[in-house]
N, CA, C and O atoms as CSV, one atom per row, in Angstrom:
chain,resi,resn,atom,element,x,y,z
A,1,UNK,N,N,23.865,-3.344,-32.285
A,1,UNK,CA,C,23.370,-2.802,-31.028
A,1,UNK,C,C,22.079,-3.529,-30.665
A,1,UNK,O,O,21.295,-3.816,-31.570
A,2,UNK,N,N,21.844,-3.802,-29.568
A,2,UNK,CA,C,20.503,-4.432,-28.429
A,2,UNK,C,C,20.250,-4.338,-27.787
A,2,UNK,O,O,21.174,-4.103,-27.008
A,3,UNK,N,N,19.044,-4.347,-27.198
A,3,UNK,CA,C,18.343,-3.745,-26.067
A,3,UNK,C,C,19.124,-3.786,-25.000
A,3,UNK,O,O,18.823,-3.057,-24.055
A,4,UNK,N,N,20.513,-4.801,-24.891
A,4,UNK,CA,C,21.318,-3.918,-23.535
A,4,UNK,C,C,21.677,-3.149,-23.362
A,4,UNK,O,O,21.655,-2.575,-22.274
A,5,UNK,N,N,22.365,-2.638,-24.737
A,5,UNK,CA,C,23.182,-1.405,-24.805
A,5,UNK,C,C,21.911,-0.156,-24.804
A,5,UNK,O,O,22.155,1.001,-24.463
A,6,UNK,N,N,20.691,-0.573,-25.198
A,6,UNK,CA,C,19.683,0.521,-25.326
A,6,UNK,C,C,19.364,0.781,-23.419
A,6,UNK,O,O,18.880,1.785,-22.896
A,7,UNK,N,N,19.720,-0.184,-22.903
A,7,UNK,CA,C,18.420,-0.370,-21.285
A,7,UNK,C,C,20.210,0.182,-20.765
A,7,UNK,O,O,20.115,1.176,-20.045
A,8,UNK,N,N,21.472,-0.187,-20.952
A,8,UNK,CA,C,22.400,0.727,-20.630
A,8,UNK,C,C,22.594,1.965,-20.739
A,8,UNK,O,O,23.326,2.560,-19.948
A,9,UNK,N,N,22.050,2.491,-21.611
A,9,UNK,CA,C,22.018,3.639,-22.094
A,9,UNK,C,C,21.163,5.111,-21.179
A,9,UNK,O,O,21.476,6.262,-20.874
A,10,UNK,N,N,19.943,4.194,-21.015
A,10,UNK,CA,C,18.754,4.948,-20.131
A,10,UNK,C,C,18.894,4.644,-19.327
A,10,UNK,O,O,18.452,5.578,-18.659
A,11,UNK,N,N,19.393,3.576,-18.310
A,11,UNK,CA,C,20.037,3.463,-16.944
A,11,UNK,C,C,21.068,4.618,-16.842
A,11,UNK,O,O,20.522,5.694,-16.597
A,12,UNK,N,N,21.966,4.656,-16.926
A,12,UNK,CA,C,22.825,5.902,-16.957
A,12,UNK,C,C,22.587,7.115,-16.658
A,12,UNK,O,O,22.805,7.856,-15.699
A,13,UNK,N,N,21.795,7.224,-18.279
A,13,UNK,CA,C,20.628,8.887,-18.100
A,13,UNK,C,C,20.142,9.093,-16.952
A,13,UNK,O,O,20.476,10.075,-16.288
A,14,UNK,N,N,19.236,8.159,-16.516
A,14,UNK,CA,C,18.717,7.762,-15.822
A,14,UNK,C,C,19.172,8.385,-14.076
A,14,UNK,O,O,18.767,9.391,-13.494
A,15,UNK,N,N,20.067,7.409,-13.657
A,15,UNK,CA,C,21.307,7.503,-13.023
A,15,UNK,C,C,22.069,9.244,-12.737
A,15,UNK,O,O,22.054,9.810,-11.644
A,16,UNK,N,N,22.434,9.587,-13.501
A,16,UNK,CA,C,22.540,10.688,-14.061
A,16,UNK,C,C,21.832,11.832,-13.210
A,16,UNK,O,O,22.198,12.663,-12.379
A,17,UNK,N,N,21.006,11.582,-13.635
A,17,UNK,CA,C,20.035,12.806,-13.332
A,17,UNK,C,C,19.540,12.442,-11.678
A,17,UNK,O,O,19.461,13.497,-11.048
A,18,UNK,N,N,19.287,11.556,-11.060
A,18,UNK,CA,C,19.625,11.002,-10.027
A,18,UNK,C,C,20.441,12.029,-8.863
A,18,UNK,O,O,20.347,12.859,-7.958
A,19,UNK,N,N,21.321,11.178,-9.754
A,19,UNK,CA,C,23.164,11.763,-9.069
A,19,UNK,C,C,22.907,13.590,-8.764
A,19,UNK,O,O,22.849,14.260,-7.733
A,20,UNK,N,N,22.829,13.828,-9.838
A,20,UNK,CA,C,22.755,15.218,-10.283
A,20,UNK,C,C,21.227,16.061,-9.145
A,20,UNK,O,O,21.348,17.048,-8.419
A,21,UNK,N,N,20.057,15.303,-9.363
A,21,UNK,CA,C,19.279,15.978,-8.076
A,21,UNK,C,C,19.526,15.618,-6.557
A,21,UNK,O,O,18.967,16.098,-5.570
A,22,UNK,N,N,20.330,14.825,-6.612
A,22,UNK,CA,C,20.614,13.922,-4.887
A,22,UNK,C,C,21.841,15.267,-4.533
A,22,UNK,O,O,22.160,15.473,-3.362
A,23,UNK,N,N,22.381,16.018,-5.559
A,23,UNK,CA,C,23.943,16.389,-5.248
A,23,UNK,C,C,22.970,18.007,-5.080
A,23,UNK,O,O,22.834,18.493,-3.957
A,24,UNK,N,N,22.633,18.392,-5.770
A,24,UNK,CA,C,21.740,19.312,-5.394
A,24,UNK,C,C,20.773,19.850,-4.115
A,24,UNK,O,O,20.780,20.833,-3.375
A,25,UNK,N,N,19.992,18.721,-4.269
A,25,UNK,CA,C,19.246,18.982,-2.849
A,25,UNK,C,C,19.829,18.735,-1.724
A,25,UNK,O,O,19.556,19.162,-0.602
A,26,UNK,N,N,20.811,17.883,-2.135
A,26,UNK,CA,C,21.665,17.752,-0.725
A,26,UNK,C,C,21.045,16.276,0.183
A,26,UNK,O,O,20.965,16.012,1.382
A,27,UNK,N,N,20.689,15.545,-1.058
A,27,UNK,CA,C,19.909,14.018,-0.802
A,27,UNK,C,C,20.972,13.196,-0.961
A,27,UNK,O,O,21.356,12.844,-2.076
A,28,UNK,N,N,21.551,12.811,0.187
A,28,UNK,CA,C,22.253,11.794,-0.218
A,28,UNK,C,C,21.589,10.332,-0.357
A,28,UNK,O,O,22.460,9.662,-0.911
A,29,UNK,N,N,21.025,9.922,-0.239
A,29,UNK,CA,C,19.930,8.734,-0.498
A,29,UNK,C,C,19.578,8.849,-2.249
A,29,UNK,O,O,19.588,7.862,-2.983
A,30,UNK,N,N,19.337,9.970,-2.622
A,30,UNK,CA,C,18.969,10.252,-3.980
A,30,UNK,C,C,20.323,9.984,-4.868
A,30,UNK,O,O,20.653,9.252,-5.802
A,31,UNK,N,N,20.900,10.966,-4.066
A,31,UNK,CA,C,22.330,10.434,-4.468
A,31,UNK,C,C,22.792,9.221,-5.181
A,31,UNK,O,O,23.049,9.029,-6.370
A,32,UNK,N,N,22.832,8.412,-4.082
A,32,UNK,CA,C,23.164,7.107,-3.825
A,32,UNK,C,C,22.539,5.949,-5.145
A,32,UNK,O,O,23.162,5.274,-5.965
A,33,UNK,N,N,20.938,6.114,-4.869
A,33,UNK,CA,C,20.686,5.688,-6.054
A,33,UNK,C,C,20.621,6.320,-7.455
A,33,UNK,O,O,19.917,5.826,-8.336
A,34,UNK,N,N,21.207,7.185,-7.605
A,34,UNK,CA,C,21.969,7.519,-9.151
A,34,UNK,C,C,23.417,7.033,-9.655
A,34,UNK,O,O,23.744,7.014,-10.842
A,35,UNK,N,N,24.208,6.657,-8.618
A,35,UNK,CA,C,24.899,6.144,-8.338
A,35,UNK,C,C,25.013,4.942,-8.705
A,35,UNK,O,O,26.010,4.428,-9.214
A,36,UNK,N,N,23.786,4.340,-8.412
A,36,UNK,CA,C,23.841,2.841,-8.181
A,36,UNK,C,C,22.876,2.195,-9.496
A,36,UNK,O,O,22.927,1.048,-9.939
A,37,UNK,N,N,21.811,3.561,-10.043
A,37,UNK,CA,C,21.786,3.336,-11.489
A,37,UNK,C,C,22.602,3.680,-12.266
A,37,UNK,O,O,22.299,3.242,-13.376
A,38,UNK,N,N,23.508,4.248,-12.283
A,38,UNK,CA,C,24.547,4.474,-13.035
A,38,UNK,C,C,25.799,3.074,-13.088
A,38,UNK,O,O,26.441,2.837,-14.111
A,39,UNK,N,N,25.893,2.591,-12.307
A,39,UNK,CA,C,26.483,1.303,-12.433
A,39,UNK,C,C,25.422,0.253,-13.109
A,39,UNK,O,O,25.749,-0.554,-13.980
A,40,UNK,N,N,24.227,0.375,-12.625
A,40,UNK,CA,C,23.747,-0.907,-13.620
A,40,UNK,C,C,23.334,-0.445,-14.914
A,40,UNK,O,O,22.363,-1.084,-15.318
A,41,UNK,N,N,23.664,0.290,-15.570
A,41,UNK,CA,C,23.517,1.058,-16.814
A,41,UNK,C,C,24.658,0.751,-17.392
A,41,UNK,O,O,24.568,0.435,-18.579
A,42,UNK,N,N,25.554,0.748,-16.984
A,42,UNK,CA,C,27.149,0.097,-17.104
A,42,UNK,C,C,27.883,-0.877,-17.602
A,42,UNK,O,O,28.924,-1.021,-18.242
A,43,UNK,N,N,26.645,-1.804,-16.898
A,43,UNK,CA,C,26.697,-3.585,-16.457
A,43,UNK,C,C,26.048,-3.675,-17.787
A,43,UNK,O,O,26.597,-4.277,-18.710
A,44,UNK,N,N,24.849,-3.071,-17.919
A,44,UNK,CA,C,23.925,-3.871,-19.166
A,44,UNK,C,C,24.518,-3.063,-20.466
A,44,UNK,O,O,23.936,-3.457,-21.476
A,45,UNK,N,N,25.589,-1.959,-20.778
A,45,UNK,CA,C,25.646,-1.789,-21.664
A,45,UNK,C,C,27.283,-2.592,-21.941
A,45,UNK,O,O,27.798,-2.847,-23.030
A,46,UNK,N,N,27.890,-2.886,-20.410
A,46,UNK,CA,C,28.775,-4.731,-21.101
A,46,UNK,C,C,28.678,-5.706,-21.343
A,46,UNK,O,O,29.515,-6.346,-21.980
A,47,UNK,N,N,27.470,-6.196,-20.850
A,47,UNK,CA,C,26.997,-7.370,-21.284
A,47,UNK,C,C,26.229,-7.074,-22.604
A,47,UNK,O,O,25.916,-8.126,-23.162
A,48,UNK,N,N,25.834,-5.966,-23.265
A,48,UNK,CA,C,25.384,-5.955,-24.504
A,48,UNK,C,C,26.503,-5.758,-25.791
A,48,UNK,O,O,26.182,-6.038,-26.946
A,49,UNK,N,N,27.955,-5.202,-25.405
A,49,UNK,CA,C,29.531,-5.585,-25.676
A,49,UNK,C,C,29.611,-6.643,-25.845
A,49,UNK,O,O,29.740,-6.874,-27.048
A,50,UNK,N,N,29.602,-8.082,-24.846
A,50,UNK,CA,C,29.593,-9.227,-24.565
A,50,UNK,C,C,29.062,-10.112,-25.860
A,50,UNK,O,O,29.726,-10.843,-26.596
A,51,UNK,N,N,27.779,-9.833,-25.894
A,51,UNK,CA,C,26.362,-10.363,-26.540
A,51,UNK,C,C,27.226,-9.760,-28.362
A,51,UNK,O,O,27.317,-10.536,-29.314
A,52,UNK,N,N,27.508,-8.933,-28.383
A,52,UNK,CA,C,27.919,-8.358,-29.950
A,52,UNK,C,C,29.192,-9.224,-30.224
A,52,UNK,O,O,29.506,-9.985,-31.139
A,53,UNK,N,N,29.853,-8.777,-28.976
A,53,UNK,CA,C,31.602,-10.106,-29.264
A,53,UNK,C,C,31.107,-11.512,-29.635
A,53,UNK,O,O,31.412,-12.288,-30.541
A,54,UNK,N,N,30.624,-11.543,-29.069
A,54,UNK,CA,C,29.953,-13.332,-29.417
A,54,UNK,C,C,29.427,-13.496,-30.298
A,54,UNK,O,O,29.933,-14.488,-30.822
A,55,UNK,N,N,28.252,-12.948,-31.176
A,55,UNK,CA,C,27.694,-12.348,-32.371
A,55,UNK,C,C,28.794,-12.928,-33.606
A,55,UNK,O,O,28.764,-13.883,-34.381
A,56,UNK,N,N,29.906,-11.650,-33.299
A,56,UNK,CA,C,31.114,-11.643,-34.638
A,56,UNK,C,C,31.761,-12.722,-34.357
A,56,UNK,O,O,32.208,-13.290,-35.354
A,57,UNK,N,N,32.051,-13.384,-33.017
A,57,UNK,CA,C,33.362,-14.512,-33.344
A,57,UNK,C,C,32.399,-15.548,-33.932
A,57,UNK,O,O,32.927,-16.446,-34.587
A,58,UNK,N,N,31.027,-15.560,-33.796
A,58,UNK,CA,C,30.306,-17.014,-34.175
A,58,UNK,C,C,29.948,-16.827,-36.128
A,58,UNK,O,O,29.535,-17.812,-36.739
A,59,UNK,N,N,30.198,-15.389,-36.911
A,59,UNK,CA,C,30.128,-15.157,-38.012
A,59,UNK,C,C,31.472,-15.588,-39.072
A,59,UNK,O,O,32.156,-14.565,-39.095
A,60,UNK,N,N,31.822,-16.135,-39.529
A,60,UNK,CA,C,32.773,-16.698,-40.796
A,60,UNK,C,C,33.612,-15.574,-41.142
A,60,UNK,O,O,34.434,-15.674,-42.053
């Protein structure tokens, strides 16, 4: 595991909670960007997938 999958991780949360007060207050703007941290929380915890695959195929 590496700091993508860690910065994926809290993007999400992140995101998350976002989503969750935008849907509440009835913010769709708030919304939106929980939403849209929640996808790049996503991104960096596949490219930290990526980064590990590459890792093992380059190990014997």
């Amino acid at each position: 595991m590496d700091k993508e999958h860690v910065k994926g991780a809290a993007g999400k949360a992140k995101g998350a909670v976002k989503d969750a007060a935008g849907k509440v207050m009835g913010d769709k703007s708030l919304q939106a960007e929980g939403k849209v941290g929640k996808a790049k929380g996503a991104a960096h915890q596949t490219a930290g997938g990526v980064k590990d695959a590459a890792r093992q195929a380059g190990k014997p």
